[in-house]
Steps between C-alpha positions, in 0.01 A plus 500: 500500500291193603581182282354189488756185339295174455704125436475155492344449165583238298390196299250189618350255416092453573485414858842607613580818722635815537571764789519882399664754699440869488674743664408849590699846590396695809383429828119629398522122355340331852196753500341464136340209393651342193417261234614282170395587233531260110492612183485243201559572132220695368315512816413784783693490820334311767539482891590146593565564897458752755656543870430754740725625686392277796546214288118456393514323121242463217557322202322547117301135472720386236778496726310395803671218705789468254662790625619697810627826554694659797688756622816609747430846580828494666760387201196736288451184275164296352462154356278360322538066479366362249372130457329327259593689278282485180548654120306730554755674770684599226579859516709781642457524881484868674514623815357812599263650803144406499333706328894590264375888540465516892837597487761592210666183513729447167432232313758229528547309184381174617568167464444253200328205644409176205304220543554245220589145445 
C-alpha cells in the first residue's frame, strides 16, 4: 500500500506563513515527479507546485514567487513553504504525483490550510 500523509496546516493571518510536509510510503517516491495540489470549497482541484524528481519546480501563477516546493528523496518527504500567504490560499492542500494517475498513489487526506484576519 503506498500512502501519502500531508501536515502543517493551520490558521494565518494575510501575509503570514506556513510550511507543509508530506510524506510518502515506498522507495518508488525519489523516481516520480510529484506535486500539491488545493482544493477550496466549491471549487475543482488545482495543481499549485510541481518537482521532478531531479528537483526541477513549476508553480500555477497565482502562487508564483510566494511559494516554494521541495523534496528529500532520501527521508521520501515534500514541502511546500508558503509566504505571503493571501485569502485566497484558503483550501485543503494535497499531495499526490504529477499527473495523481501516473501512479496509484492513495489519496492522503490533506491538510486544512486558512488565511483570514
Amino acid at each position: 500500500q503506498v500512502q501519502l500523509v500531508e501536515s502543517g496546516g493551520g490558521l494565518v493571518q494575510p501575509g503570514g506563513s506556513l510550511r507543509l510536509s508530506c510524506a510518502a510510503s515506498g522507495s518508488i517516491f525519489r523516481l516520480l515527479p510529484m506535486g500539491w495540489y488545493r482544493q477550496a470549497p466549491g471549487k475543482q482541484r488545482e495543481l499549485v507546485a510541481t518537482i521532478t524528481s531531479e528537483g526541477s519546480t513549476n508553480y500555477a501563477e497565482s502562487v508564483k514567487g510566494r511559494f516554494t516546493i521541495s523534496r528529500d528523496n532520501a527521508e521520501n518527504t515534500m514541502s511546500l513553504q508558503m509566504n505571503s500567504l493571501k485569502p485566497e490560499d484558503t483550501a485543503v492542500y494535497y499531495c499526490n504525483a504529477d499527473p495523481p494517475s501516473l501512479v496509484n498513489f492513495r489519496w492522503g487526506q490533506g491538510t486544512q490550510v486558512t488565511v483570514s484576519s
